[in-house]
ZAGUMAR-27588 format. One record per atom (N, C-alpha, C): atom name; residue number from 1; x, y, z; residue in one letter. Coordinates in nm, 2 decimals. Layout:
BEGIN
{"CA",NUM,{X,Y,Z},"A"}
...
//
This chain:
BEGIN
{"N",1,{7.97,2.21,2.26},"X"}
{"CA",1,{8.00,2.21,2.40},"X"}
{"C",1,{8.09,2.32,2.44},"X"}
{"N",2,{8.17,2.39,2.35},"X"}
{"CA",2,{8.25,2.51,2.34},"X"}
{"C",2,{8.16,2.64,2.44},"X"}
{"N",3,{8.06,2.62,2.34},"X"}
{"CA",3,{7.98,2.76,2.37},"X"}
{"C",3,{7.92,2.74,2.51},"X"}
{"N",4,{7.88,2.65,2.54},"X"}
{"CA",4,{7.79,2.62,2.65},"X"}
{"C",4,{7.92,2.62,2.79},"X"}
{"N",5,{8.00,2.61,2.75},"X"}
{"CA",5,{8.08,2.62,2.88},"X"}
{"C",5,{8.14,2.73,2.86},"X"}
{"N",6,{8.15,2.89,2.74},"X"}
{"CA",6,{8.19,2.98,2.74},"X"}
{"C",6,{8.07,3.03,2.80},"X"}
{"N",7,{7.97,3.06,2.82},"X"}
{"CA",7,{7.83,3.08,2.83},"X"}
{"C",7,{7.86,3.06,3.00},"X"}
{"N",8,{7.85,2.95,3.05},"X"}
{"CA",8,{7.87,2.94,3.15},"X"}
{"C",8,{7.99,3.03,3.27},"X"}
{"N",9,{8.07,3.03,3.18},"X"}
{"CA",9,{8.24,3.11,3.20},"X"}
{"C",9,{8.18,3.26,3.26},"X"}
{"N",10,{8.11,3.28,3.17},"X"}
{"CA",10,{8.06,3.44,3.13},"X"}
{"C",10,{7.97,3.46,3.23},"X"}
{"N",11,{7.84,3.36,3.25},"X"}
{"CA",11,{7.78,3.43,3.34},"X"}
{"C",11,{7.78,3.39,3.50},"X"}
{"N",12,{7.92,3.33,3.51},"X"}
{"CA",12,{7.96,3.25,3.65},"X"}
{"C",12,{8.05,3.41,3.69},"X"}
{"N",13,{8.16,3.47,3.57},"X"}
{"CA",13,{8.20,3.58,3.58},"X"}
{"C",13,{8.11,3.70,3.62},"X"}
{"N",14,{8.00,3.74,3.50},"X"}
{"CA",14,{7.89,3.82,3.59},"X"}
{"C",14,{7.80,3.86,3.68},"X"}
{"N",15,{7.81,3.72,3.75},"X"}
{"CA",15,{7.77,3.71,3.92},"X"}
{"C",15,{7.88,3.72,3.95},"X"}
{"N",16,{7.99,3.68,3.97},"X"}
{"CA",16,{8.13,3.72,4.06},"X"}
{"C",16,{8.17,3.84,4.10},"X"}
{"N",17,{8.13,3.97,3.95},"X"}
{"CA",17,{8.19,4.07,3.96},"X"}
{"C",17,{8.14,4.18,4.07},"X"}
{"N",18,{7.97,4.13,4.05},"X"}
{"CA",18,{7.91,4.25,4.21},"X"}
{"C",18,{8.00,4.19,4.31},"X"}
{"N",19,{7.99,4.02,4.31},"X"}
{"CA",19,{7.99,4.03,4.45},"X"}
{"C",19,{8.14,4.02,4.49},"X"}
{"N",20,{8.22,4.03,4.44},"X"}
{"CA",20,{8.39,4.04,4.44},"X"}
{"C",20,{8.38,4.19,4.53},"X"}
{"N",21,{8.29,4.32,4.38},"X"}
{"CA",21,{8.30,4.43,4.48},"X"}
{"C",21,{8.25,4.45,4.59},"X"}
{"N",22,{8.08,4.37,4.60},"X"}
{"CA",22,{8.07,4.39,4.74},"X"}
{"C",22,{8.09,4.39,4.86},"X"}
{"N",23,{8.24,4.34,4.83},"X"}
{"CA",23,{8.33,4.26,4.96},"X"}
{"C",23,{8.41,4.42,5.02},"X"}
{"N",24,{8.40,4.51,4.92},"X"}
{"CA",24,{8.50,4.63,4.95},"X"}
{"C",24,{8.38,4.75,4.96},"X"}
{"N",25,{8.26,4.73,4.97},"X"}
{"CA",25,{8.14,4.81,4.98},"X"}
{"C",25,{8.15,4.84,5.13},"X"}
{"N",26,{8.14,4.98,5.18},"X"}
{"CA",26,{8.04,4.98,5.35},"X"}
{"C",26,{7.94,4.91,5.37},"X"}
{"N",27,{7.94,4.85,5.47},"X"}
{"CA",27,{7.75,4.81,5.52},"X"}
{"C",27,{7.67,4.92,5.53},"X"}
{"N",28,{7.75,5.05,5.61},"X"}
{"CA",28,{7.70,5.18,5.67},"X"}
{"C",28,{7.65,5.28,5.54},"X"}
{"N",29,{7.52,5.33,5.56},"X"}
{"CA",29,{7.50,5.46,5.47},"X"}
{"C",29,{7.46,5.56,5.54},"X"}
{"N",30,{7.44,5.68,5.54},"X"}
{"CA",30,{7.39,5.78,5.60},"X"}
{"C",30,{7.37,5.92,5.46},"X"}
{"N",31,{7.25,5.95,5.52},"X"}
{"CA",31,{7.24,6.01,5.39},"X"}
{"C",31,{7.13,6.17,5.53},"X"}
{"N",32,{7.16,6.32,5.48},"X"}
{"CA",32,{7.11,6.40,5.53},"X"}
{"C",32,{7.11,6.50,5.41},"X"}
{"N",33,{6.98,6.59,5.44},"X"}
{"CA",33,{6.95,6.73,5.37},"X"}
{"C",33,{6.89,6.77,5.43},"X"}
{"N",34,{6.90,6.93,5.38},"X"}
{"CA",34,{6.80,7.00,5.49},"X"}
{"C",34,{6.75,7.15,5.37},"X"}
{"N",35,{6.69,7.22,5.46},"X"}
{"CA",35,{6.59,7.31,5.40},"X"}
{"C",35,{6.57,7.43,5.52},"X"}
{"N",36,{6.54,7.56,5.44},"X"}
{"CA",36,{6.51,7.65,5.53},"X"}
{"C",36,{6.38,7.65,5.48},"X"}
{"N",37,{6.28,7.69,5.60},"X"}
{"CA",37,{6.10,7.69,5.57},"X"}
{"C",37,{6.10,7.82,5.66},"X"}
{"N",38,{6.01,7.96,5.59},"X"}
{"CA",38,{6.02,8.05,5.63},"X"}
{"C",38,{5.88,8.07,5.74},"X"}
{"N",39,{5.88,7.99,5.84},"X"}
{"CA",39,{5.80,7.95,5.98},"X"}
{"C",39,{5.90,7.92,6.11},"X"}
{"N",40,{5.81,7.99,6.21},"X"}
{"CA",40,{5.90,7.95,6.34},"X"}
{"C",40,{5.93,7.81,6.39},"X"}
{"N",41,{6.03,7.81,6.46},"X"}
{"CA",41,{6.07,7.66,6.46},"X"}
{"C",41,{5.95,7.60,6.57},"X"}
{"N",42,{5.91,7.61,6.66},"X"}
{"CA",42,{5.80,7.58,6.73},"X"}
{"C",42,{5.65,7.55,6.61},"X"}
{"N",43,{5.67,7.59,6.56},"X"}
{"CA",43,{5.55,7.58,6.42},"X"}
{"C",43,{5.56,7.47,6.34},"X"}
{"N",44,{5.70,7.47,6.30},"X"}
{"CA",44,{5.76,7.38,6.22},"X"}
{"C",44,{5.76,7.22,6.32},"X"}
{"N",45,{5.84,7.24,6.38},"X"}
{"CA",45,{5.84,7.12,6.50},"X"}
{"C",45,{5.71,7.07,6.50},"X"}
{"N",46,{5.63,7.12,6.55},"X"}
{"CA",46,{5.50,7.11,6.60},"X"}
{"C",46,{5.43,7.00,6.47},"X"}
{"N",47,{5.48,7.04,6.38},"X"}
{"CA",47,{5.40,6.97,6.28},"X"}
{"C",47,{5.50,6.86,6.16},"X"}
{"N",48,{5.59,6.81,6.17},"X"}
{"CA",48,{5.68,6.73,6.16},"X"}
{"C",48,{5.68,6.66,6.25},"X"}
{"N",49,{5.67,6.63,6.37},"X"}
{"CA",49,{5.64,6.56,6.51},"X"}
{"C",49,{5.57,6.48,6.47},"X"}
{"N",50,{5.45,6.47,6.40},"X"}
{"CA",50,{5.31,6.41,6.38},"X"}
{"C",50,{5.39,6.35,6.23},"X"}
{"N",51,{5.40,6.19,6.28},"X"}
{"CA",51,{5.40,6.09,6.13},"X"}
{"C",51,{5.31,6.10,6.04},"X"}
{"N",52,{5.16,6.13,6.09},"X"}
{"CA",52,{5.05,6.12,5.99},"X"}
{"C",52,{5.08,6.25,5.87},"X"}
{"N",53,{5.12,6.30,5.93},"X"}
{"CA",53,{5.17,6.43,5.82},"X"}
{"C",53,{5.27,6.40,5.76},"X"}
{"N",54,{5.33,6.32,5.78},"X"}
{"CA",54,{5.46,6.27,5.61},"X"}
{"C",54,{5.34,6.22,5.47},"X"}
{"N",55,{5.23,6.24,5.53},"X"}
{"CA",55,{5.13,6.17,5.38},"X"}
{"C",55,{5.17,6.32,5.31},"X"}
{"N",56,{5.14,6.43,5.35},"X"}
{"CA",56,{5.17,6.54,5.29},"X"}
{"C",56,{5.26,6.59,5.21},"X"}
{"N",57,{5.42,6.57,5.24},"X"}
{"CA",57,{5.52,6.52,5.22},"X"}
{"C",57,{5.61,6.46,5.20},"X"}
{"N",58,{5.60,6.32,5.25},"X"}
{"CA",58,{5.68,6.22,5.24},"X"}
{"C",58,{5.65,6.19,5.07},"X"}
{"N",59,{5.77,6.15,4.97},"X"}
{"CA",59,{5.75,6.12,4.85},"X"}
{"C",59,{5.72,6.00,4.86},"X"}
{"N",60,{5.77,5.91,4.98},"X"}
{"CA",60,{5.81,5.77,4.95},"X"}
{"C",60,{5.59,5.74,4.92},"X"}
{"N",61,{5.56,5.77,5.13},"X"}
{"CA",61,{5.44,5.73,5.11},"X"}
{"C",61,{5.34,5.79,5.00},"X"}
{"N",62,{5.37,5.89,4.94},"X"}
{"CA",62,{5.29,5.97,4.80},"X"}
{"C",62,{5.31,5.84,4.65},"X"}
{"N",63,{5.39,5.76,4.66},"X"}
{"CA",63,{5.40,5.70,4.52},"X"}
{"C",63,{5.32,5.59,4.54},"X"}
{"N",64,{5.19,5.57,4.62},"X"}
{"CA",64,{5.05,5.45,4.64},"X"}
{"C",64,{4.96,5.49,4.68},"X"}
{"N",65,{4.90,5.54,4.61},"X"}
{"CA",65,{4.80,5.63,4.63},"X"}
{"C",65,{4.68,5.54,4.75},"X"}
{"N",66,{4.68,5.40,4.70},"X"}
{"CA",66,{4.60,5.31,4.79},"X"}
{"C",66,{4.69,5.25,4.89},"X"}
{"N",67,{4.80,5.29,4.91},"X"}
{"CA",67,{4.84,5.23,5.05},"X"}
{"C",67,{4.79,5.22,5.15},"X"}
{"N",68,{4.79,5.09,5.20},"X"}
{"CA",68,{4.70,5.02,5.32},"X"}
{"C",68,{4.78,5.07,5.46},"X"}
{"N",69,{4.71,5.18,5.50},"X"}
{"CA",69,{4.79,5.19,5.69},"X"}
{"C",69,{4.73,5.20,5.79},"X"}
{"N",70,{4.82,5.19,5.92},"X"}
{"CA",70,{4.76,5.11,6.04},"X"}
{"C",70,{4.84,5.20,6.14},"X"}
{"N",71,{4.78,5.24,6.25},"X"}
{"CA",71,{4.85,5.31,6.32},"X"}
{"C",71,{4.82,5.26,6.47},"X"}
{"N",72,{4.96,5.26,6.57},"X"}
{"CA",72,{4.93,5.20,6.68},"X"}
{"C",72,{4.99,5.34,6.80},"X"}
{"N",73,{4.90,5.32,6.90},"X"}
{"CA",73,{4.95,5.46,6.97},"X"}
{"C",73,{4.95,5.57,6.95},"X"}
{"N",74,{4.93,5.67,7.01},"X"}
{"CA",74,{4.95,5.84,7.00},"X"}
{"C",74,{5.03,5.90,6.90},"X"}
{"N",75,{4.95,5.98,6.78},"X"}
{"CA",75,{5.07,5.98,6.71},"X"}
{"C",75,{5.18,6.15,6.78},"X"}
{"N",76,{5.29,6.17,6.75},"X"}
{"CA",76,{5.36,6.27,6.79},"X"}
{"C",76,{5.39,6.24,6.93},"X"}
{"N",77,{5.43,6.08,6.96},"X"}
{"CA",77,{5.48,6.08,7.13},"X"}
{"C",77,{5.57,5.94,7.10},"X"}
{"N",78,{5.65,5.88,7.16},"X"}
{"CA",78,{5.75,5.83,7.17},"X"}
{"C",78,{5.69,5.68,7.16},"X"}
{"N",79,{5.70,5.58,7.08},"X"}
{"CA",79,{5.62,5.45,7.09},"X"}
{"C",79,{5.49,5.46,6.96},"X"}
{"N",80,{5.47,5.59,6.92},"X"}
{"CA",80,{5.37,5.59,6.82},"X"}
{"C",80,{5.39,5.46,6.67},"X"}
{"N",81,{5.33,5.43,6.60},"X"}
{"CA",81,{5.39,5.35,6.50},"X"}
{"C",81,{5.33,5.37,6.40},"X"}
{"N",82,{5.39,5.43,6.29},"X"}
{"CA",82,{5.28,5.40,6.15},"X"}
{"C",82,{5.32,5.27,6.05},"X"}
{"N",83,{5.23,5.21,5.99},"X"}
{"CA",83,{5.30,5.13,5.94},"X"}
{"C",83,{5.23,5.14,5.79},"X"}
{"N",84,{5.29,5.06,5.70},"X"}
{"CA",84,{5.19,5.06,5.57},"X"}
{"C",84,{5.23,4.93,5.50},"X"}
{"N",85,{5.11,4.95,5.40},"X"}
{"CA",85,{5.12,4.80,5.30},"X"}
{"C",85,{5.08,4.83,5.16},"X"}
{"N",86,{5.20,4.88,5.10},"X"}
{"CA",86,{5.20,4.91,4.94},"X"}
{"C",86,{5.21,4.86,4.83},"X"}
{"N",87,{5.25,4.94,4.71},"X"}
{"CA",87,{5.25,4.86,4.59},"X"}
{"C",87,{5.42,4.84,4.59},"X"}
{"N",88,{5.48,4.76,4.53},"X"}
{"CA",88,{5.59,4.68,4.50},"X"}
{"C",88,{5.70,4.82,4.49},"X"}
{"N",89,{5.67,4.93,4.49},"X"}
{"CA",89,{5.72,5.10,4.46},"X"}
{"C",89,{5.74,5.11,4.62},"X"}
{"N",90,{5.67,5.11,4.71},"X"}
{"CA",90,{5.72,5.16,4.86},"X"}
{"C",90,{5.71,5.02,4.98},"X"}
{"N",91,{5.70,4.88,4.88},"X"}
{"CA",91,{5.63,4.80,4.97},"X"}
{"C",91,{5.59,4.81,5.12},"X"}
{"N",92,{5.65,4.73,5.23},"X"}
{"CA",92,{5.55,4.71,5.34},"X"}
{"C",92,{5.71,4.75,5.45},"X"}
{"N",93,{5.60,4.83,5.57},"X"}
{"CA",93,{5.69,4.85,5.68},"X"}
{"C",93,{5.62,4.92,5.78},"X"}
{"N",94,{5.71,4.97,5.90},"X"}
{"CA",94,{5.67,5.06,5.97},"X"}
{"C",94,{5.80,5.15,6.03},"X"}
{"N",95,{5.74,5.28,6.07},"X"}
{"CA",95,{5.79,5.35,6.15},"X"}
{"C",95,{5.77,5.40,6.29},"X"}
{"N",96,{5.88,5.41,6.39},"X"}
{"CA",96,{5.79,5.42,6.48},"X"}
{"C",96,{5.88,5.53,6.54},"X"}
{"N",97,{5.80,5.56,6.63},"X"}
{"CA",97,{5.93,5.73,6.71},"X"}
{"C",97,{5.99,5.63,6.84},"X"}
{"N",98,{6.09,5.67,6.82},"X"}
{"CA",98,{6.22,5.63,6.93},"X"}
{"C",98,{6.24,5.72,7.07},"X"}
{"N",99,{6.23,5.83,7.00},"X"}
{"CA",99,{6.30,5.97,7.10},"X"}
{"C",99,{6.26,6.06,7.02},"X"}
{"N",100,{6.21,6.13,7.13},"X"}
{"CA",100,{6.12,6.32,7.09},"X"}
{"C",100,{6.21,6.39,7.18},"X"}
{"N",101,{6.31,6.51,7.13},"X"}
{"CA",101,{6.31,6.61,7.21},"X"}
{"C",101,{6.24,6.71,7.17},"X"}
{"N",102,{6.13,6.79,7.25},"X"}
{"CA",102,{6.05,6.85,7.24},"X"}
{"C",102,{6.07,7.00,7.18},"X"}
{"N",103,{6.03,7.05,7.05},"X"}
{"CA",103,{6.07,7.14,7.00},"X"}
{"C",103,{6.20,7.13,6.92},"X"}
{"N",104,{6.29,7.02,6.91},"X"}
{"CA",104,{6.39,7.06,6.84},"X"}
{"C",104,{6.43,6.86,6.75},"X"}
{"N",105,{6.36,6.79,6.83},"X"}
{"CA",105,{6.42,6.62,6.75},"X"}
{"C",105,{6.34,6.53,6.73},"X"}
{"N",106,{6.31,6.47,6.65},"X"}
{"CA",106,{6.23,6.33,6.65},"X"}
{"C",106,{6.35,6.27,6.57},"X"}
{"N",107,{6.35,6.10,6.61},"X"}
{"CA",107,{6.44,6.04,6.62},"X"}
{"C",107,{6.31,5.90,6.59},"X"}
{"N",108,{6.34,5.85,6.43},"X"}
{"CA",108,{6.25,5.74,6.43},"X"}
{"C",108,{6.29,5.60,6.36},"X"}
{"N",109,{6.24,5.49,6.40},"X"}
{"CA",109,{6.35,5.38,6.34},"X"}
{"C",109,{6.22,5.33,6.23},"X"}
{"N",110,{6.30,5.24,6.12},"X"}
{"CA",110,{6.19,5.25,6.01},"X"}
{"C",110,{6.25,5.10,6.00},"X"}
{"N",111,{6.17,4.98,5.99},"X"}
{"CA",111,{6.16,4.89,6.00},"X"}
{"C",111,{6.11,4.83,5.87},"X"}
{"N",112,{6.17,4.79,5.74},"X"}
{"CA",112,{6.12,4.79,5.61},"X"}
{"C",112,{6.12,4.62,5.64},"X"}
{"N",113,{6.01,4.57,5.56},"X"}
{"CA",113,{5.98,4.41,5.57},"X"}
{"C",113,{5.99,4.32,5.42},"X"}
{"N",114,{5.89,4.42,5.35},"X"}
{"CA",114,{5.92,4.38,5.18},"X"}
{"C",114,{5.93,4.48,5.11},"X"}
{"N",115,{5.98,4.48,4.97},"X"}
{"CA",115,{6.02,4.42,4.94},"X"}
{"C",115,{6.18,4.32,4.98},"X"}
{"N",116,{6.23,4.39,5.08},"X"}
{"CA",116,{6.39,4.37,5.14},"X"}
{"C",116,{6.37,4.35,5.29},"X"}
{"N",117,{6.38,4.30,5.39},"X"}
{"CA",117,{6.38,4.31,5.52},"X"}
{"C",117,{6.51,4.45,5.52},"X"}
{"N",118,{6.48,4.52,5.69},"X"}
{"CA",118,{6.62,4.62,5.66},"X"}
{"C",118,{6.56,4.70,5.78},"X"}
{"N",119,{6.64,4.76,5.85},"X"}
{"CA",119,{6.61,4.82,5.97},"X"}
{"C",119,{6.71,5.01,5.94},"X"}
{"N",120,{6.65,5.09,5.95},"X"}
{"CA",120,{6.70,5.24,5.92},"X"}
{"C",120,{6.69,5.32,6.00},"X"}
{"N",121,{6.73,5.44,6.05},"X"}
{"CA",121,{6.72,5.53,6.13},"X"}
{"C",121,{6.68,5.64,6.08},"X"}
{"N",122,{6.63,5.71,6.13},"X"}
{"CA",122,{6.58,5.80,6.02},"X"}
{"C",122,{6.52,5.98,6.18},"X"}
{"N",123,{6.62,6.08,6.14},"X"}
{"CA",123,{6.55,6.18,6.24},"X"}
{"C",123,{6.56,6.31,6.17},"X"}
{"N",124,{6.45,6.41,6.20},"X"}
{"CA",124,{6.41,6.52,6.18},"X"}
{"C",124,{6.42,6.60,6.30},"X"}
{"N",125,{6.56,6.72,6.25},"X"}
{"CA",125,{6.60,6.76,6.35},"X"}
{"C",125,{6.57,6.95,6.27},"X"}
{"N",126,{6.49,7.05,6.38},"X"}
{"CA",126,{6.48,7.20,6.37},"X"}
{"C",126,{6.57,7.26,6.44},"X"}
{"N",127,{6.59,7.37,6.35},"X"}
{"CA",127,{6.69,7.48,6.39},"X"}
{"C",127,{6.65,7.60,6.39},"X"}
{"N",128,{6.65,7.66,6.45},"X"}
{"CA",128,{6.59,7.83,6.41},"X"}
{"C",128,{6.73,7.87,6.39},"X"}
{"N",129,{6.67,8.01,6.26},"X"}
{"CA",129,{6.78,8.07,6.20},"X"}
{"C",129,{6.74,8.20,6.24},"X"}
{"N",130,{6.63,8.20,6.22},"X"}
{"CA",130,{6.58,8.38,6.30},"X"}
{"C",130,{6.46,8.34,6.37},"X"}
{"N",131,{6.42,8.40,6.39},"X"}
{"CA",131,{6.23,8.42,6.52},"X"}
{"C",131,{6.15,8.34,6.38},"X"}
{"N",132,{6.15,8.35,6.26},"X"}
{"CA",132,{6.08,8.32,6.15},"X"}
{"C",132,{6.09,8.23,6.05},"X"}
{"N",133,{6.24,8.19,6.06},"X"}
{"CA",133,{6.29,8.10,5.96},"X"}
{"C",133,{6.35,7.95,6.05},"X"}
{"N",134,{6.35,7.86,5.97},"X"}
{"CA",134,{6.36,7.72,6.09},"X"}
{"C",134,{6.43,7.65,5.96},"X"}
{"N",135,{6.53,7.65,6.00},"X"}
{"CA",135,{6.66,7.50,5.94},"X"}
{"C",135,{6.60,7.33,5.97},"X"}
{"N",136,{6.54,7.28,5.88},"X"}
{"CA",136,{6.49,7.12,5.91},"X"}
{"C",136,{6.61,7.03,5.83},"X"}
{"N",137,{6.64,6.93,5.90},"X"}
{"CA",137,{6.75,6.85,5.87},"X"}
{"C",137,{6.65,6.70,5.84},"X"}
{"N",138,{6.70,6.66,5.81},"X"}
{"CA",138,{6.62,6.51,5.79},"X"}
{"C",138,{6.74,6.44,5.76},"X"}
{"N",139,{6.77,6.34,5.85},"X"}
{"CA",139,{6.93,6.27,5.85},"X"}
{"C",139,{6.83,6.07,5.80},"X"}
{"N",140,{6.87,6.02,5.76},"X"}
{"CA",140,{6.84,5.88,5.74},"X"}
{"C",140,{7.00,5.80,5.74},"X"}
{"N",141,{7.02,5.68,5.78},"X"}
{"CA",141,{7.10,5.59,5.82},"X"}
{"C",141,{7.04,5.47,5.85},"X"}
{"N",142,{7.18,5.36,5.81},"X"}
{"CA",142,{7.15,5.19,5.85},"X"}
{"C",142,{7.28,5.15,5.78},"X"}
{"N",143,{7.20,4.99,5.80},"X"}
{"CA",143,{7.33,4.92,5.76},"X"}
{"C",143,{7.25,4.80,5.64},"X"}
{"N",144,{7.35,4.75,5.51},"X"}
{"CA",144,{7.32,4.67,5.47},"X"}
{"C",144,{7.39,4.58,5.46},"X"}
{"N",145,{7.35,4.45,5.49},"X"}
{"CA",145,{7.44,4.32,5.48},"X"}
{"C",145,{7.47,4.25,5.35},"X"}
{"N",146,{7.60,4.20,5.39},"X"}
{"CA",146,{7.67,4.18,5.21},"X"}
{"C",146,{7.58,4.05,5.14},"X"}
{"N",147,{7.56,4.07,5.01},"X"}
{"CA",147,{7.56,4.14,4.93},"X"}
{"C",147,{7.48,4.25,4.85},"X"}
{"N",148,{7.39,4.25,4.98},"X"}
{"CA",148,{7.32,4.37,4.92},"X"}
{"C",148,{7.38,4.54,4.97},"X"}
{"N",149,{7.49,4.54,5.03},"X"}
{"CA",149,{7.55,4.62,5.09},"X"}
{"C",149,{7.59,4.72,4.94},"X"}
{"N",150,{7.59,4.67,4.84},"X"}
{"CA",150,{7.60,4.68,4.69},"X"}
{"C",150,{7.53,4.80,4.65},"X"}
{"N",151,{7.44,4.77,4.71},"X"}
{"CA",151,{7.36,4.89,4.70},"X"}
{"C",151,{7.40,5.04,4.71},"X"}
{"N",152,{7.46,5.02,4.86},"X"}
{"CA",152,{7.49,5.13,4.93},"X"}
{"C",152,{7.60,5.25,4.86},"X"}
{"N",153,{7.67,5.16,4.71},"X"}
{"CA",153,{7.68,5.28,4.63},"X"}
{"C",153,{7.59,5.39,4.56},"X"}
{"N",154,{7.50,5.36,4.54},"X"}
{"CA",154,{7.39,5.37,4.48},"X"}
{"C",154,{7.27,5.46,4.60},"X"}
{"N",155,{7.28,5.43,4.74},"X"}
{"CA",155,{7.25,5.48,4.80},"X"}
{"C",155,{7.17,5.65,4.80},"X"}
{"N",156,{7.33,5.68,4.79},"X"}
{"CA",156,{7.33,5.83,4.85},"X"}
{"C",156,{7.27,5.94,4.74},"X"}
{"N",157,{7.28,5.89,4.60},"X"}
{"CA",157,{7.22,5.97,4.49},"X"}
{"C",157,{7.07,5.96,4.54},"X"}
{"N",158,{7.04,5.83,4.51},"X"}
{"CA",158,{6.90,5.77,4.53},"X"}
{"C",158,{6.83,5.85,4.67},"X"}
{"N",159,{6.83,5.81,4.77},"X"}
{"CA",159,{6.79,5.90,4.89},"X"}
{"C",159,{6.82,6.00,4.90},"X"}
{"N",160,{6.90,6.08,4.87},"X"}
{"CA",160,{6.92,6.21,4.85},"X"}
{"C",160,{6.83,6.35,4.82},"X"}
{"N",161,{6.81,6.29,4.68},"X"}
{"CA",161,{6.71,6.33,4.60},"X"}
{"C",161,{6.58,6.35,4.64},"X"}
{"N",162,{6.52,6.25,4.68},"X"}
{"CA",162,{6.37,6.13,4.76},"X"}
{"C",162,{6.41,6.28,4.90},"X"}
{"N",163,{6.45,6.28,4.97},"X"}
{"CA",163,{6.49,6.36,5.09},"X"}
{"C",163,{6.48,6.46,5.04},"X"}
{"N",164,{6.51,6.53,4.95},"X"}
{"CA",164,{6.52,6.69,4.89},"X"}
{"C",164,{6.40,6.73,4.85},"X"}
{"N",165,{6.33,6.58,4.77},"X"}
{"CA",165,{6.21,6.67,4.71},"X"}
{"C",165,{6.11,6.66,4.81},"X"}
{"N",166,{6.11,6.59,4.92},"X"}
{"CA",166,{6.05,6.56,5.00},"X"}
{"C",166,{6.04,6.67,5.12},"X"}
{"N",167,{6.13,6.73,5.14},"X"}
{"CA",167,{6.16,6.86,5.19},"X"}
{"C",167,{6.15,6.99,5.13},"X"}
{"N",168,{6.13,7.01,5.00},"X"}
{"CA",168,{6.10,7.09,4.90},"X"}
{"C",168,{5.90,7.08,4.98},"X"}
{"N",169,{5.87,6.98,4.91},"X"}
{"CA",169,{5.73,6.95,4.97},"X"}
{"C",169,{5.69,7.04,5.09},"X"}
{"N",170,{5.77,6.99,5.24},"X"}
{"CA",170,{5.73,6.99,5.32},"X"}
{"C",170,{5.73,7.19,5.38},"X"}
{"N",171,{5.84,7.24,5.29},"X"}
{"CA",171,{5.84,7.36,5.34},"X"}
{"C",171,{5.72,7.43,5.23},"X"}
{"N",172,{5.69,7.39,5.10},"X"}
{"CA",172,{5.58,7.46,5.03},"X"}
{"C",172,{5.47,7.42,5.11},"X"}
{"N",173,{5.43,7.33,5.18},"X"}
{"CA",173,{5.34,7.29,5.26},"X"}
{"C",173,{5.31,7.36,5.37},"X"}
{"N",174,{5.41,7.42,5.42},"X"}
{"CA",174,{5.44,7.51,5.56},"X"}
{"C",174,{5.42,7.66,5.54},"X"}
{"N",175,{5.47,7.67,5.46},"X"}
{"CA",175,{5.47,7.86,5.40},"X"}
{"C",175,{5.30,7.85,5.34},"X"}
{"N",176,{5.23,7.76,5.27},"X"}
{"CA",176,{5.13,7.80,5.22},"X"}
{"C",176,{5.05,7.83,5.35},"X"}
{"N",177,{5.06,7.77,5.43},"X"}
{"CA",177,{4.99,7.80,5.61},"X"}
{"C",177,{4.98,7.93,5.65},"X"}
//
C-alpha cells in the first residue's frame, strides 16, 4: 500500500509542477523576424499580399503535402480567407486578411481549430532599404490561456525558427524571379 500511495504522491507532484509554473507564465507571445530579399518593395509587396503564395513558402503549410484547402473571397484584398485541413503536423484552421495597407502591410488573423483551438495575429510588413532591396518583417502574436500558456516558454525558439526558414524560402523564391 506504501508504494501505491508513493506512486500516487509522485505523479499528483508531476502534474502540479507545470501547472504551479504556469501560474507565473505570460498569456502573451509575440514572436518577429525579418529578411532582406534583393527585389523592389512594390514587387515584394505585390506578391506576399496573395495568401495563396505562402504554399511557396510558408513551412507550416509545406509539412502536408495533401492538405485539404478552401478559399473564400478575393485573394490579396481584406476579408479573403484561406483555410486548411491537415495532417496532425499543421492540423486544421484558417487565415484571413484583416487590414491591407497597400504596398507596405498585411495584417492577418489566423484562427487555429485543431489540434488546439487558438486565435493569432500574424502581419507582413515591407520596407525598402534601397530602389532594389526590401526589408520583410513577419511579426506573429496571441494569447494562450492557462494552462496551456506553458507553452509560451517554448514559444519563441519554436516560431522563430518556422518564421526564419520560412523567410529564407520566401526571399530564394523572389531573387530566383
Amino acid at each position: 500500500m506504501k508504494i501505491v500511495s508513493k506512486i500516487c504522491i509522485a505523479v499528483a507532484v508531476l502534474i502540479a509542477i507545470p501547472l504551479i509554473i504556469a501560474l507565473f507564465v505570460k498569456n502573451e507571445y509575440a514572436v518577429e523576424n525579418q529578411i532582406i530579399v534583393h527585389k523592389p518593395k512594390k514587387e515584394v509587396f505585390n506578391y506576399v499580399k496573395f495568401l495563396k503564395n505562402q504554399e511557396d513558402y510558408n513551412i507550416w503549410l509545406r509539412r502536408d503535402p495533401n492538405v485539404k484547402r478552401d478559399f473564400k473571397g478575393t485573394d490579396g484584398t481584406v476579408g479573403f480567407v484561406y483555410a486548411w485541413d491537415g495532417n496532425d503536423e499543421i492540423g486544421k484552421g484558417e487565415q484571413e486578411i484583416k487590414t491591407l495597407k497597400e504596398g507596405e502591410k498585411i495584417e492577418t488573423e489566423l484562427r487555429f481549430i485543431e489540434p488546439f483551438e487558438g486565435i493569432a495575429s500574424a502581419s507582413m510588413i515591407t520596407e525598402a532599404v534601397s530602389e532594389n532591396q526590401t526589408r520583410v518583417r513577419w511579426t506573429m502574436s496571441g494569447e494562450s490561456k492557462y494552462p496551456m500558456n506553458l507553452t509560451n516558454l517554448f514559444v519563441d525558439g519554436m516560431l522563430k525558427k518556422d518564421l526564419q526558414t520560412s523567410l529564407n524560402d520566401l526571399k530564394n523564391k523572389l531573387e530566383k524571379n
